[in-house]
C-alpha positions in Angstrom: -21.5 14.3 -20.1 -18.8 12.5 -18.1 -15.3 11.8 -18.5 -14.1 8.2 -19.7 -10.6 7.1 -18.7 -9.0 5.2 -21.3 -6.9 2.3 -20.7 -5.5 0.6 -23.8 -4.1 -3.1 -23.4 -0.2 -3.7 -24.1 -1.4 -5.9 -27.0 -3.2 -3.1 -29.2 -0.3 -1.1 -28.0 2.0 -3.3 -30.1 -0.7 -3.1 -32.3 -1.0 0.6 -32.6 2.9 0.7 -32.9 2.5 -1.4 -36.2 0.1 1.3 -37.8 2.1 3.9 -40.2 3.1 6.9 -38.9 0.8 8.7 -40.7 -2.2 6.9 -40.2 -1.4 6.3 -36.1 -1.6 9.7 -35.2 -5.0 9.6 -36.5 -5.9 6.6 -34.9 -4.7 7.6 -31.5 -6.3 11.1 -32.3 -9.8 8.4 -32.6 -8.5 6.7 -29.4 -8.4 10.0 -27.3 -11.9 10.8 -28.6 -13.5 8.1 -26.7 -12.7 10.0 -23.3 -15.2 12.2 -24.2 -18.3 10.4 -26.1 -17.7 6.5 -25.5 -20.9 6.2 -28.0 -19.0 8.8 -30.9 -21.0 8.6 -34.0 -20.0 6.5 -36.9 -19.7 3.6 -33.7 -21.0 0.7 -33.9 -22.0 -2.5 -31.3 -20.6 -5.6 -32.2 -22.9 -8.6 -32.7 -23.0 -10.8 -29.9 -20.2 -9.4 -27.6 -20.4 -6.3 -25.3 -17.8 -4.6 -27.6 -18.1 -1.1 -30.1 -15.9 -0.8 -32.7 -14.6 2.4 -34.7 -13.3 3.1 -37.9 -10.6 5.6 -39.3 -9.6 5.0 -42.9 -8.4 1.5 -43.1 -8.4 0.6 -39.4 -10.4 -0.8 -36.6 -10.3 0.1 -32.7 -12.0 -2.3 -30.9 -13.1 -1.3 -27.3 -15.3 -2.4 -24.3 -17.1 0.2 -22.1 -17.4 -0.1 -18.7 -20.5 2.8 -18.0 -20.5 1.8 -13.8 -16.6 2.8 -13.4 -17.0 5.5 -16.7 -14.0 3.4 -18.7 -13.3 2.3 -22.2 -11.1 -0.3 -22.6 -9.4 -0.5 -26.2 -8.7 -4.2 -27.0 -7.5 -4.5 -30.4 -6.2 -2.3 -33.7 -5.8 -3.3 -36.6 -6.4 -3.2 -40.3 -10.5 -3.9 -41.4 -9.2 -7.3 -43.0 -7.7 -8.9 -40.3 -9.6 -7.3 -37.1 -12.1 -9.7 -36.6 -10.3 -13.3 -36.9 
């Protein structure tokens, strides 16, 4: 299987940056994953947009793929009760 590049956008970087320590470097760890399986399992489509989202513990990642130019875009991070307003 290919390589993914993984660009993250200077807003979930804030984002990220908000995180615990504790619980970031488990969330990056998550992040760095999706290099190698985009599709990880435990990933899921979300309705009506061409976005996946993945959990770890409390936390969201929200990403885009891009399959023709192999990239996964994160978009946002944040906790599961405030990710999707």
């Amino acid at each position: 299987m290919a390589s993914y590049k993984v660009l993250i956008k200077p807003s979930a970087v804030k984002e990220l940056e908000a995180v615990s320590a504790k619980d970031r470097r488990k969330v990056a760890a998550k992040i760095r994953s999706l290099a190698a399986d985009s599709r990880p399992p435990g990933s899921e489509k979300l309705s009506g947009q061409e976005r996946y989202r993945l959990h770890q513990g409390d936390y969201r990642v929200v990403y885009a793929i891009d399959d023709a130019e192999q990239t996964v875009l994160v978009i946002k991070i944040g906790n599961r009760r405030d990710i999707y307003r």
